[in-house]
C-alpha positions, 0 to 999 in steps of 0.5 A: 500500500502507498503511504500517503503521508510520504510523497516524495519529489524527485528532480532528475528521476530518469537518470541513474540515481533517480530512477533507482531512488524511486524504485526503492521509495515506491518499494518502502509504500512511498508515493512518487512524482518525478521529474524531467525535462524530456521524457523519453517515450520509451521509459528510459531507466524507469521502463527498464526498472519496471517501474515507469507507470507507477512515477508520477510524470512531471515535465519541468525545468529545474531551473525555473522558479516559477515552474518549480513553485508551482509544482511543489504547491501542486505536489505537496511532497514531504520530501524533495531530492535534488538529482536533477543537473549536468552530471559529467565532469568531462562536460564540465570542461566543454560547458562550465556555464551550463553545468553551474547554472544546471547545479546552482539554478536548479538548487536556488529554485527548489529551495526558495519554492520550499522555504516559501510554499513548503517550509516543512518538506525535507529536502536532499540535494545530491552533491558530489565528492569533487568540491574536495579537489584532490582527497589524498588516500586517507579520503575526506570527510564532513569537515573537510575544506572545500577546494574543487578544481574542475568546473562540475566540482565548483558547481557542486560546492557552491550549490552544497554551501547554498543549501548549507546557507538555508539550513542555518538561515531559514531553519529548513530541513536540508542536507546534502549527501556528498557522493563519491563515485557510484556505478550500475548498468543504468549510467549513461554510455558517456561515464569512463566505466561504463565506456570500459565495460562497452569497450572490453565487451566490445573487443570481446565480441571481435567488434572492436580491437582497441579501447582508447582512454585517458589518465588511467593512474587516478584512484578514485572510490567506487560503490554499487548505486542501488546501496547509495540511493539507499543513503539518501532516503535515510538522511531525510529519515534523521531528527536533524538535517546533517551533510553526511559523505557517502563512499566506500572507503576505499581508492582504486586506480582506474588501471586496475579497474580496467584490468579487473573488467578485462579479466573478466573477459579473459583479455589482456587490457594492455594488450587492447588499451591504448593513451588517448591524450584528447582524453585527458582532463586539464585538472584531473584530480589524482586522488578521490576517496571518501570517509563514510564514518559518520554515515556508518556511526549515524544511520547505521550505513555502509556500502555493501557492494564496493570493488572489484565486484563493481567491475565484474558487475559492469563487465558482465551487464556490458556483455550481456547488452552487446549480445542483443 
């Protein structure tokens, strides 16, 4: 059965975390009303969930005020996640105003048509563990400075200080969980895993004989979706609203993930890889990870599903994808 007194907003529910944070809301009886600005009209992640006639289908921009406002009054949600904006850093670079704005905009727009239609929804706003820069392998945690050095990190930071700034000043519930890197078959084609999942499966299947990549030295904290969406729907369960950093805990190079999904496929990766100096960011940060300590200490949450089980995961829903 629904329960009504917990009807939740997702902005940004086709994406990969949207469409997984809904399938595990309506699985706890929750209603849900989700947004786009383009609905694919074959369903996209919510048809391949099997959960596309069960969202309620709002099409919005997030960034305009108006619409947003009028789509919180209409809703009445009890809790609003933010998911909504350009989620690639590699873009970032390409359109720095885009990005911001897609972060920023959107953001500014939830929050005000909360504190002014909705004051007592509860509100979560996905931020990213790039607004650290560079972690150094010990990882960050809350208290950590901020200090992004690529465009979709500073959009992501000062977004968080906003939301931050809203708590403090008009007593909202509103938090931010700061996501470090997190994976599932639903990411788009355009993510660095899932172009080396494709690209082995690829050669694999003899339809390609090389893979070309960027910086593969970088280390970086990997987590399975599914346990990270699982996060963000506790956070707004919590008497007080608190920033938490949701991660695995653990640094990975990106060499050994390509060489864990190559394994996979019986493959050599350096046999098949080859540099790609196009592909190699201006700013690429060489450290990534995540201190979860206080989201295990407070909710109770860890992730279950860290590396090289993400790799293995990935390999093999590549594989299955280029059979049909």
């Amino acid at each position: 059965m629904t329960d009504i007194s917990r009807r939740a907003l997702i902005f940004g529910v086709t994406g990969q975390d949207g469409a997984l944070l809904a399938q595990h809301l309506l699985a706890q009886g929750c209603e849900v009303h989700g947004t786009s600005r383009r609905w694919n009209a074959s369903g996209g992640n919510l048809r391949t969930l099997g959960i596309s006639d069960s969202v309620r289908a709002h099409t919005v921009d997030p960034v305009d005020k108006a619409i947003v406002a009028e789509l919180i009054d209409g809703v009445r949600p009890s809790e609003v996640y933010n998911l909504a904006g350009q989620s690639s850093v590699g873009l970032s670079f390409a359109q720095p105003g885009l990005t911001f704005d897609s972060h920023v905009g959107s953001t500014m727009a939830i929050l005000e048509a909360i504190r002014v239609r909705s004051p007592g929804c509860r509100f979560f706003h996905a931020s990213s563990g790039e607004i650290f820069g560079g972690t150094g392998p010990e990882g960050a945690d809350e208290s950590t400075a901020l200090a992004p050095c690529t465009p979709y990190g500073a959009a992501k930071a000062a977004a968080t200080l906003l939301v931050g700034s809203y708590r403090k000043a008009f007593g909202l519930y509103a938090c931010s969980g700061i996501l470090f890197n997190h994976e599932s078959p639903l990411r788009s084609g355009s993510f660095v895993t899932q172009r080396i999942a494709h690209g082995a499966a690829a050669i694999k299947m003899k339809r390609a004989s090389k893979l070309s990549l960027g910086n593969v030295q970088v280390v970086r904290d990997w987590g399975w979706a599914a346990d990270y969406v699982e996060c963000m729907a506790m956070m707004l369960r919590q008497p007080e609203p608190r920033d938490y950093v949701v991660a695995s805990g653990v640094g990975t190079p990106l060499e050994s993930f390509v060489e864990r999904v190559f394994s996979r496929f019986n493959l050599d990766w350096k046999e098949c890889v080859v540099r790609d100096e196009a592909l190699v960011r201006p700013t690429d940060i060489e450290i990534s990870v995540g201190n979860p300590r206080a989201a295990q200490r407070d909710l109770g949450w860890r992730a279950r599903v860290g590396m090289p089980e993400v790799a293995y995961r990935l390999a093999d829903a590549a594989l299955v994808q280029s059979r049909r």
